[in-house]
C-alpha positions as CSV (number, residue, x, y, z in Angstrom):
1,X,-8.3,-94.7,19.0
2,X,-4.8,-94.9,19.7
3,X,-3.3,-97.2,22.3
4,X,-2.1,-95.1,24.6
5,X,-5.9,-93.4,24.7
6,X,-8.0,-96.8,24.8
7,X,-5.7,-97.6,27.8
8,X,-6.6,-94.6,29.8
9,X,-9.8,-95.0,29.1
10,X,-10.3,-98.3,30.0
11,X,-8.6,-97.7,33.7
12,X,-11.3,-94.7,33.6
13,X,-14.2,-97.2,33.6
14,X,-12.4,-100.4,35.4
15,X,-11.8,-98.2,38.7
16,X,-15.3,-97.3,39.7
17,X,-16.7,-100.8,38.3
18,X,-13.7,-102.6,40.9
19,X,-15.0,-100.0,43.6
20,X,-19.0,-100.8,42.8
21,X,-18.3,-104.1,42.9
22,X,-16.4,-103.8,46.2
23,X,-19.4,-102.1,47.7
24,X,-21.3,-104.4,46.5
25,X,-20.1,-107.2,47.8
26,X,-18.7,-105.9,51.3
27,X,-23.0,-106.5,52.6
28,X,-22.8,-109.9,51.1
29,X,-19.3,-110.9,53.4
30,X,-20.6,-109.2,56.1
31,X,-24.1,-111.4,56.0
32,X,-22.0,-114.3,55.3
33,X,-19.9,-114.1,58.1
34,X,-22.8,-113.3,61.0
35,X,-24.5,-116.2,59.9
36,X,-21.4,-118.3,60.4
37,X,-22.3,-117.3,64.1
38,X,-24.7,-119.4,65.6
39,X,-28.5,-117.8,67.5
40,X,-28.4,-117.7,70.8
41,X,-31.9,-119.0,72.5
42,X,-31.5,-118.2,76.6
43,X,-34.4,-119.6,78.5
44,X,-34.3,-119.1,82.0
45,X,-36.5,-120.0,84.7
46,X,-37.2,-118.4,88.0
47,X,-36.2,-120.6,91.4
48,X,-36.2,-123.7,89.9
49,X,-33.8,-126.8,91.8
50,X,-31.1,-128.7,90.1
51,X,-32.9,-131.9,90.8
52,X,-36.6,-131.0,89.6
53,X,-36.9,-132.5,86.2
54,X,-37.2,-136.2,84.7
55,X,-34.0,-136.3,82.9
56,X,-31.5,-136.0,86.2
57,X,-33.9,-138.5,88.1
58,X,-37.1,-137.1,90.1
59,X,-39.4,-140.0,89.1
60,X,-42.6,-137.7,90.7
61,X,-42.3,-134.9,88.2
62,X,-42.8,-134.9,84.3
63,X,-40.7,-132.5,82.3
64,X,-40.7,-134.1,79.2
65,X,-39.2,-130.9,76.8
66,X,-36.6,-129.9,79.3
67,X,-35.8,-133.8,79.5
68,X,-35.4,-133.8,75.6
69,X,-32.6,-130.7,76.3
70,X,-30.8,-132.9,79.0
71,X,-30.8,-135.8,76.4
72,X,-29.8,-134.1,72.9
73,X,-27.3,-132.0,75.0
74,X,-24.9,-131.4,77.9
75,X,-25.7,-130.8,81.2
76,X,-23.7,-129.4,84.2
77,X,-25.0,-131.4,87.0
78,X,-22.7,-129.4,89.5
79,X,-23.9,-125.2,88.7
80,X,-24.3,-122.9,91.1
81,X,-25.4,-119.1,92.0
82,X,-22.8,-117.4,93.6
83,X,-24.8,-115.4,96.4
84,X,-27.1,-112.4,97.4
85,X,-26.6,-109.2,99.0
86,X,-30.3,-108.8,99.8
87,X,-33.4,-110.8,100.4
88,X,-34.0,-111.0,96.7
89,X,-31.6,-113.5,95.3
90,X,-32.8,-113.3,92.0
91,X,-32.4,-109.3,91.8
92,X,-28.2,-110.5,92.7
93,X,-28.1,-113.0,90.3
94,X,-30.0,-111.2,87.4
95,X,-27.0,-108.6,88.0
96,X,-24.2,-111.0,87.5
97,X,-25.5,-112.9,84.4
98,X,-25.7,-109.2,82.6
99,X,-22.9,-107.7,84.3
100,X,-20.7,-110.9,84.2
101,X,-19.1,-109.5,87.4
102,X,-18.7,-111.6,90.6
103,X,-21.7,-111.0,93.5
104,X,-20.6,-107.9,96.1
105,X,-19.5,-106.0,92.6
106,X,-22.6,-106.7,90.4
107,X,-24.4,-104.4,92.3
108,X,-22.2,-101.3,91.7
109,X,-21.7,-102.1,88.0
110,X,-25.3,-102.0,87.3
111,X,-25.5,-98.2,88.9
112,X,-23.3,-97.0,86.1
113,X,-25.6,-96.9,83.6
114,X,-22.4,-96.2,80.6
115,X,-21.1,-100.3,81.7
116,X,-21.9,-102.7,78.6
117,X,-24.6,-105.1,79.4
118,X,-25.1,-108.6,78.0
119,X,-27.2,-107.7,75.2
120,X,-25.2,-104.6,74.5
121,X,-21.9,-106.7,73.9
122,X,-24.2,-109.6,71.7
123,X,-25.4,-106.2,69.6
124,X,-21.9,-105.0,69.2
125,X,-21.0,-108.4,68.0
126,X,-23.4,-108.0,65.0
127,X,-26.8,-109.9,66.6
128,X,-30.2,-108.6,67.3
129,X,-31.1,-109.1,70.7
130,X,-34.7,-109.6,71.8
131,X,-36.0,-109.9,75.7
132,X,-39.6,-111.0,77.1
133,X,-40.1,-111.7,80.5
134,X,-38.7,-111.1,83.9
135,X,-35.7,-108.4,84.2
136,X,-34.9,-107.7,87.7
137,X,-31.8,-106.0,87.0
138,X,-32.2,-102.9,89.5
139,X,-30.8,-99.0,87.9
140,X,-30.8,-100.5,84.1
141,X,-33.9,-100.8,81.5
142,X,-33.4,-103.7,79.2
143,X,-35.2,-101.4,76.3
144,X,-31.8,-99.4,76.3
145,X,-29.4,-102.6,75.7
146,X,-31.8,-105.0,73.8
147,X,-32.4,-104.2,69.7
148,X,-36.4,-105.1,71.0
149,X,-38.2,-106.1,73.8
150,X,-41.2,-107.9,74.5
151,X,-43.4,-107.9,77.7
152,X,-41.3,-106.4,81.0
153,X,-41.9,-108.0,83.9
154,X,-40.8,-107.1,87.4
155,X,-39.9,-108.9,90.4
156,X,-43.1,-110.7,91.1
157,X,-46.7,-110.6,90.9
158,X,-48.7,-109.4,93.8
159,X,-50.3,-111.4,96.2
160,X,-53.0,-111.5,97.9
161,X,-53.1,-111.3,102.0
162,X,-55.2,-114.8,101.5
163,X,-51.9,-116.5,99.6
164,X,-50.2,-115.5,103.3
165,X,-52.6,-116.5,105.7
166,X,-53.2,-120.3,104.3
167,X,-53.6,-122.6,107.1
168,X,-52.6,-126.0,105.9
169,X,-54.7,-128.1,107.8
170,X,-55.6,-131.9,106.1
171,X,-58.8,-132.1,106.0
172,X,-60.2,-128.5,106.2
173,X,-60.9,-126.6,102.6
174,X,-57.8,-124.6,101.6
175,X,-58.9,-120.5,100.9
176,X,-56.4,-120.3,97.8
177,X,-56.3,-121.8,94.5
178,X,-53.1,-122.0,92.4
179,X,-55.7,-121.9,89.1
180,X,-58.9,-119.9,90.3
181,X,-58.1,-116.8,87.8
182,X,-59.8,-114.2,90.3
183,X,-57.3,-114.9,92.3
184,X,-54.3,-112.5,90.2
185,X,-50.7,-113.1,90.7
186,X,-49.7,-114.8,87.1
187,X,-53.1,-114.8,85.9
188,X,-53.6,-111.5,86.3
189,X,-54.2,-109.6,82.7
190,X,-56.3,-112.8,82.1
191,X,-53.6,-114.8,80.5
192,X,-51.3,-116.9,82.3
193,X,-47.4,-114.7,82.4
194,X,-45.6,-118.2,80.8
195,X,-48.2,-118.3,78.4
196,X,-47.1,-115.0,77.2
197,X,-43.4,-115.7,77.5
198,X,-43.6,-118.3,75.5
199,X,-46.0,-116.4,73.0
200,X,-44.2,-113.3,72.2
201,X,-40.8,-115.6,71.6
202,X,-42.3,-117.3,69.1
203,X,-43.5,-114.2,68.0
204,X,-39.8,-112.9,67.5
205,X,-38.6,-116.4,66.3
206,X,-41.3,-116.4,63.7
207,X,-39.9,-112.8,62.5
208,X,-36.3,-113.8,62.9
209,X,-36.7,-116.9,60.3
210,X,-36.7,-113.8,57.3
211,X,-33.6,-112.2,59.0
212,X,-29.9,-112.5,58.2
213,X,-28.6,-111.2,60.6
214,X,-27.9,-114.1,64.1
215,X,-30.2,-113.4,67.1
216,X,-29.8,-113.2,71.0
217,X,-32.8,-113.8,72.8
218,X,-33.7,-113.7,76.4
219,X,-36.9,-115.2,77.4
220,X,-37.3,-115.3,81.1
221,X,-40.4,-116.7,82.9
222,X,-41.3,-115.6,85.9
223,X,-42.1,-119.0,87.2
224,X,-41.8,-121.4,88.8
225,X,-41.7,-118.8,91.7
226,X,-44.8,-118.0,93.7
227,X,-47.3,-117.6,93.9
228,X,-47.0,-121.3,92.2
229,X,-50.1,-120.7,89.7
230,X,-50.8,-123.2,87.2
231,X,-53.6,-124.6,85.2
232,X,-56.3,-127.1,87.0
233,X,-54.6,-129.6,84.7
234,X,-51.5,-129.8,85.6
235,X,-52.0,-129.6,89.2
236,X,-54.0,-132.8,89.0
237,X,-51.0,-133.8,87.2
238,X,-49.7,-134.6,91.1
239,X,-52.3,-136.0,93.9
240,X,-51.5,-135.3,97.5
241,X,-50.6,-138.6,97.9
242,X,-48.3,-139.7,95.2
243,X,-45.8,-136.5,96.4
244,X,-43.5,-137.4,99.3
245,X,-41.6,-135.1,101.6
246,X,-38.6,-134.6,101.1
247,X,-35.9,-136.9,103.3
248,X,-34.0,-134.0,104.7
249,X,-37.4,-132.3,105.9
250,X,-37.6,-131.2,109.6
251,X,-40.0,-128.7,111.3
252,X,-37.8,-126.0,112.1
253,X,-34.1,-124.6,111.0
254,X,-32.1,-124.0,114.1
255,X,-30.5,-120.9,113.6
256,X,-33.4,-119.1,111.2
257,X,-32.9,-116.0,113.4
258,X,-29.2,-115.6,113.4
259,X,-29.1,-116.4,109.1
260,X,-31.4,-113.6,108.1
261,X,-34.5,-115.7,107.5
262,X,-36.7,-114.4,110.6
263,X,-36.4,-111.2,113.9
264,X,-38.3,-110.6,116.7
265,X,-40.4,-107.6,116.4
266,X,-41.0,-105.4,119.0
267,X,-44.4,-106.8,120.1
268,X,-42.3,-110.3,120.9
269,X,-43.7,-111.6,117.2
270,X,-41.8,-113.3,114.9
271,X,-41.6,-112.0,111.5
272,X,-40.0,-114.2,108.5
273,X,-38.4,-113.5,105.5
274,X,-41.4,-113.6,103.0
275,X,-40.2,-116.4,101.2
276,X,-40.3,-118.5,104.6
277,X,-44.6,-117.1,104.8
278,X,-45.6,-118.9,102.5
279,X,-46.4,-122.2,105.1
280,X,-47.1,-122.3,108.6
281,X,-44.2,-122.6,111.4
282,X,-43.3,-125.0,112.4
283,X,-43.8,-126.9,108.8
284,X,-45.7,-129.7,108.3
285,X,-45.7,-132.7,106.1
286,X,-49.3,-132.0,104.7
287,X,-48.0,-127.6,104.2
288,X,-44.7,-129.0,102.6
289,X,-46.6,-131.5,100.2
290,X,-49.0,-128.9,99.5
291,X,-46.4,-126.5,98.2
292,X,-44.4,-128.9,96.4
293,X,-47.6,-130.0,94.6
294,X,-48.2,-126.5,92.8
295,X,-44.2,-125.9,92.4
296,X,-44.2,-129.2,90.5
297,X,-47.5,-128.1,88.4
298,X,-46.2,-124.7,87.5
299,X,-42.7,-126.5,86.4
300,X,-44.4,-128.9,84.2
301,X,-46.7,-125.7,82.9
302,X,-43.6,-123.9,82.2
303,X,-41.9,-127.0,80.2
304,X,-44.7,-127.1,78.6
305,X,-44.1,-123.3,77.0
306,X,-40.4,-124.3,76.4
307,X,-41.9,-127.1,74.8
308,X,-44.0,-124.7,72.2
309,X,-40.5,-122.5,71.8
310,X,-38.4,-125.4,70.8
311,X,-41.4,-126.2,68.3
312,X,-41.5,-122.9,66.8
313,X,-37.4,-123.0,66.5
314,X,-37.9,-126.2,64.8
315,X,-40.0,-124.7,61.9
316,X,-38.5,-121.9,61.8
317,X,-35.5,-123.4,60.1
318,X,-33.3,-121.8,62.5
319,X,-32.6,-124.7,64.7
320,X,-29.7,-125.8,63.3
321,X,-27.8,-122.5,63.3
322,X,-29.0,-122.4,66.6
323,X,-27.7,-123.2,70.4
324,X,-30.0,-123.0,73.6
325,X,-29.0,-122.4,77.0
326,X,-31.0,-123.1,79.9
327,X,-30.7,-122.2,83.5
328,X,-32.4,-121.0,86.5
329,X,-31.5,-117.5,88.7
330,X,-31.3,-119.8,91.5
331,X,-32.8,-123.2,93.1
332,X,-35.6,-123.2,96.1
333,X,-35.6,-125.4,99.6
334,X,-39.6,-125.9,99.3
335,X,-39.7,-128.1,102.6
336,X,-36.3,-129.3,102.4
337,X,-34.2,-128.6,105.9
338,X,-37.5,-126.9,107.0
339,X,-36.9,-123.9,104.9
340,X,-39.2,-122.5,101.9
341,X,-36.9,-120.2,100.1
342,X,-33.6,-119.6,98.3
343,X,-31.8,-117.7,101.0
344,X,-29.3,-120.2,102.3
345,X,-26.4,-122.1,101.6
346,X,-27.8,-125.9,100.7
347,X,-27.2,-127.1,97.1
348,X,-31.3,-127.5,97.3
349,X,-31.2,-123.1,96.9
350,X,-27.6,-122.6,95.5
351,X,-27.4,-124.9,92.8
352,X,-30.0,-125.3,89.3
353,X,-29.9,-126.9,86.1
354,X,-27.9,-126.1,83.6
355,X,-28.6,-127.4,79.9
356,X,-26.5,-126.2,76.7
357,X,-28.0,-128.0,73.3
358,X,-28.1,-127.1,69.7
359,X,-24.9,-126.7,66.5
360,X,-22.2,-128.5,67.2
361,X,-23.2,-129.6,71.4
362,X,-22.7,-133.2,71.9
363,X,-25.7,-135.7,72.7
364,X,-26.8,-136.8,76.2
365,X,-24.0,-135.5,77.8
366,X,-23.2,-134.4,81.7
367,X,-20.5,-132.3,82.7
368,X,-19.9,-132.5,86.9
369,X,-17.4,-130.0,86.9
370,X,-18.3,-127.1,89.3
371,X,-19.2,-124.1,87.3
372,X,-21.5,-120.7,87.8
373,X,-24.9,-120.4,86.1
374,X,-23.6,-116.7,85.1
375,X,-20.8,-118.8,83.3
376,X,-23.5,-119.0,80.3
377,X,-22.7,-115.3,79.8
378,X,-19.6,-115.7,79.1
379,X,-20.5,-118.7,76.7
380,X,-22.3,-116.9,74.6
381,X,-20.1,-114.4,73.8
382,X,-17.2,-117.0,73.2
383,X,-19.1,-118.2,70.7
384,X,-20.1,-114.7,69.2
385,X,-17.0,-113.6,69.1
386,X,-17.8,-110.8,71.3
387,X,-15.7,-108.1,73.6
388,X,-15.3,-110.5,76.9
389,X,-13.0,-107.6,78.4
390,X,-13.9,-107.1,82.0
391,X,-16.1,-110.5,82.4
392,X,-14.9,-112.5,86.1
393,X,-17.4,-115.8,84.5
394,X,-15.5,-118.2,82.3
395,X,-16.9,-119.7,79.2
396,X,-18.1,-123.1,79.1
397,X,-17.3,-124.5,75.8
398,X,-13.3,-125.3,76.8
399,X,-15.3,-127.8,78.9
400,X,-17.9,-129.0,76.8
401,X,-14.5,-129.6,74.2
402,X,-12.8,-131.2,76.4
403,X,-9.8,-129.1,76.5
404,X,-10.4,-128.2,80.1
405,X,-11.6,-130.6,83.3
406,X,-12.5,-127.7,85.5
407,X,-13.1,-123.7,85.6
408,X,-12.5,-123.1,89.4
409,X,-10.9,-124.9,92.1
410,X,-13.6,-124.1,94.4
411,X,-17.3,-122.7,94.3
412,X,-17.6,-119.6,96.6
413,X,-21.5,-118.3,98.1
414,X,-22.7,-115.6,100.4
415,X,-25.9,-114.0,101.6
416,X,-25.8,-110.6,102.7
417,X,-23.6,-110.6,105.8
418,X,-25.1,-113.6,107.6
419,X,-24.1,-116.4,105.5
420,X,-20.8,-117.9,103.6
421,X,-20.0,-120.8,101.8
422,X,-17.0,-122.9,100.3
423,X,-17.7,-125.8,98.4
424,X,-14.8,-127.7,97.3
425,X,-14.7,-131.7,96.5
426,X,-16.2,-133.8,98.8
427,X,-16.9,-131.2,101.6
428,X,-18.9,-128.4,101.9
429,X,-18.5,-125.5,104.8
430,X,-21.0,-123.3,105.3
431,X,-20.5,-119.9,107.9
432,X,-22.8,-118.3,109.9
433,X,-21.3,-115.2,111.4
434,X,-24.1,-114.0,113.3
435,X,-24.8,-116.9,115.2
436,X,-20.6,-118.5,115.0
437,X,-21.6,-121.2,113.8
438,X,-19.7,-123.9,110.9
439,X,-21.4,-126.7,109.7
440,X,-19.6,-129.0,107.7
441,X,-20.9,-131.5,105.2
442,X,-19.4,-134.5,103.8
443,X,-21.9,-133.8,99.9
444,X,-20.3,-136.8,98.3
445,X,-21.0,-139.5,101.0
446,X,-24.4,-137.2,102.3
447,X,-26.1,-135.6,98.8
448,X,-28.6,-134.2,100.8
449,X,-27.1,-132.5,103.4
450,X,-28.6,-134.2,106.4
451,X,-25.2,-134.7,108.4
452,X,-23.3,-132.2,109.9
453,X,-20.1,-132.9,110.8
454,X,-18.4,-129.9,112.1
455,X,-18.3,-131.5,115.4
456,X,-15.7,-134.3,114.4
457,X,-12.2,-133.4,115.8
458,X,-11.2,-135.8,112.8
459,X,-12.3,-132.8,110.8
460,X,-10.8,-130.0,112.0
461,X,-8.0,-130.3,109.3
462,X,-10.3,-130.3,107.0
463,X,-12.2,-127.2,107.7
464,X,-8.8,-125.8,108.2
465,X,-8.3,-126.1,104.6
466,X,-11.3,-125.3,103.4
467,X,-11.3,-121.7,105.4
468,X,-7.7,-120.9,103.8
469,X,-9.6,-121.5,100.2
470,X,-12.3,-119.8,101.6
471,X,-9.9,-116.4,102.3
472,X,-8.9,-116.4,98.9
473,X,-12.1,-116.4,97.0
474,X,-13.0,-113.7,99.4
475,X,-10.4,-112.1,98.1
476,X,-11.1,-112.8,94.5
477,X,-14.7,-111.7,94.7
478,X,-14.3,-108.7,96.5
479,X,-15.9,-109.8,99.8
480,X,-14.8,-107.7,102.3
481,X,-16.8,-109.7,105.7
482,X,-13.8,-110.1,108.3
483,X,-14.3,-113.6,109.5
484,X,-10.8,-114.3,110.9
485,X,-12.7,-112.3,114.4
486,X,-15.6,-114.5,114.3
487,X,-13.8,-117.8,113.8
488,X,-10.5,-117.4,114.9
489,X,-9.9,-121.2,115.6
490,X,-10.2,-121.6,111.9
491,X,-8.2,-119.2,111.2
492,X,-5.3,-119.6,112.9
493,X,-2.6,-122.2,111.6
């Protein structure tokens, strides 16, 4: 064969060989650089406090698997759900961890159903993206953003009229159990709804150990919100008389009927918020120890199912490719400043724990920069590379590097139209429109909130201040409640 021929003949069989191999290889880079990206494990809890595990303190309650987060990781001791627009804070704050939009627009995003979720951004960023648990994000199914889901739950188990009507007298035999199975709520299907949380993510961790591709997963327990259901053994986990009232308990909020939390009906009765049923009015020491008992026993049965997920992650071999993030929807007064629920303005409702820990997360670390729980959206998606167009939270990791002290300058909350909030510092000032009322809290020098000081003419610079900062996160997030009418002695200069 002559030159010229074994040439062209050559190049005839070298092109489609370079173009096989090309093919053949392009799966191979592809694999190669989604597992560069680390999983995502998202494990969130449902009104659980900042202050209710081991690791920040609480010497009552045991949380040993969430404590072993807070100490082979960071925490953010200082993060904090931005608000509600209806009685169901969780339903608000659901919206803006998927959404990644700020509180009054949340709402309006989730309507149109063509707006990327969460898991839809994750899945464009090459992961498979599995949910179990509670959803709670109103006009949007998580089956059509998700690669797979699990078990769906909604808002909350049904209770019984009995749950309502509990008395709460010391001595007397109570007519509800928190582990008497006939009772439903969480126990109804016959296994306990953590259990099965914590069951079917194993289930998905176990199938994702064969799997190149990273995963997203959202595992969301329903608990620890009520009806506070837990095993017989963990409640014995915390006698009567080794749980203490809190120190900022009192009978009776002052303005309850000008915040939203109760109305006269037109009998002359006075109905409450349903969160604010579940004890007797005014509250008691015995009612509030009573309820705290079963929300610590249903914490330490839901650390108990992380507990069995971080196991599973373990064997799987995918913990160390692997971060974790874990948060709450929102935190829960349960006897604190005579309230039960979430719907107010005290760090005891607004604020929840916030662990990151896994690849490259330094040890026992704590973070007291102010910062949103929704801001773990935006985390995620830092770290997966993923489209972050159109997202008000800010990622976490520039703090977590240390190439930023702080994401906001202050940390902005409202319920509905009858509460605001700035935080900012030392001082906190909370609004109520309805009733004209500004309280003012020194939260460095009083933690829990006991001491109002609005009253102070030495502070009237002060909440001066804080209302100017206040008018611009309205601005910011959209919040179109005129308050310059309602508190005009704030307002003007």
């Amino acid at each position: 064969m002559s030159k010229k021929l074994l040439c062209k003949a050559l190049s005839t069989l070298t092109v489609p060989m370079l173009l096989n191999t090309a093919h053949a290889q392009e799966p191979i880079q592809k694999t190669a650089q989604q597992q560069q990206k680390p999983n995502i494990l998202f494990i969130f809890a449902d009104d659980m406090c900042f202050d209710e595990m081991g690791a920040v303190g609480n010497k009552t309650i045991k949380t040993p698997n969430l404590d072993r987060l807070v100490e082979g990781g960071v925490l953010f001791t200082h993060a904090y759900n931005m608000g509600a627009w209806n009685g169901a804070v969780c339903m608000a704050s659901r919206a803006m961890l998927n959404t990644g939009q700020f509180v009054w627009d949340a709402q309006n995003y989730c309507s149109s159903k063509e707006k990327p979720l969460w898991a839809k951004r994750m899945n464009n960023a090459g992961y498979d993206s599995y949910f179990t648990g509670k959803w709670h994000v109103h006009h949007r199914k998580p089956q059509k953003s998700f690669t797979s889901t699990g078990t769906v739950r909604g808002g909350m188990p049904n209770q019984t009229q009995i749950r309502y009507s509990r008395k709460f007298i010391e001595g007397q035999p109570d007519t509800w159990s928190p582990y008497d199975k006939s009772m439903g709520g969480f126990w109804k299907g016959g296994k306990h709804w953590s259990a099965i949380v914590a069951d079917e993510t194993i289930s998905f961790i176990n199938k994702a150990k064969n799997e190149q591709k990273p995963f997203f997963m959202y595992a969301a327990f329903n608990s620890p919100h009520d009806p506070r259901q837990a095993p017989k053994k963990y409640v014995d986990m915390y006698p009567l008389d080794k749980i203490n009232v809190p120190d900022n308990f009192i009978p009776r909020y002052p303005y309850e009927d000008k915040i939203g939390l109760s109305r006269k009906g037109k009998n002359g009765k006075t109905n409450y918020l349903r969160d604010e049923k579940l004890a007797p009015m005014p509250r008691t020491p015995y009612a509030v120890k009573v309820n705290r008992q079963e929300y610590y026993a249903l914490i330490s049965y839901t650390d108990y199912q992380v507990g069995r997920i971080l196991d599973a992650l373990e064997k799987s071999g995918k913990a160390d490719n692997t971060i974790i993030f874990f948060s709450a929807d929102h935190g829960l007064a349960v006897g604190k400043h005579g309230l039960l629920g979430k719907q107010n303005m005290y760090d005891h409702s607004i604020r929840v724990p916030l662990i990151i820990y896994g690849k490259g997360i330094p040890k026992n670390k704590k973070i007291d920069a102010d910062v949103y729980l929704q801001d773990i959206m935006a985390s995620s998606l830092d770290l997966a590379k993923a489209n972050r167009n159109g997202v008000k939270f800010k990622s976490l990791m520039p703090l977590i590097s240390g190439e930023k002290k702080k994401s906001y300058d202050a940390i902005y909350c409202g319920y509905i139209n009858f509460q605001r909030m700035i935080r900012k510092g030392d001082w906190k000032l909370i609004l109520y429109p309805n009733a004209k009322v500004a309280r003012l809290y020194n939260v460095k020098k009083d933690p829990q909130e006991m001491n109002d000081v609005a009253s102070s003419p030495a502070n009237k610079s002060i909440m001066k201040k804080l209302y100017k900062e206040f008018k611009k996160l309205q601005s910011e997030t959209h919040d179109k409640l005129n308050m310059d009418k309602i508190f005009p002695e704030l307002a003007n200069k």
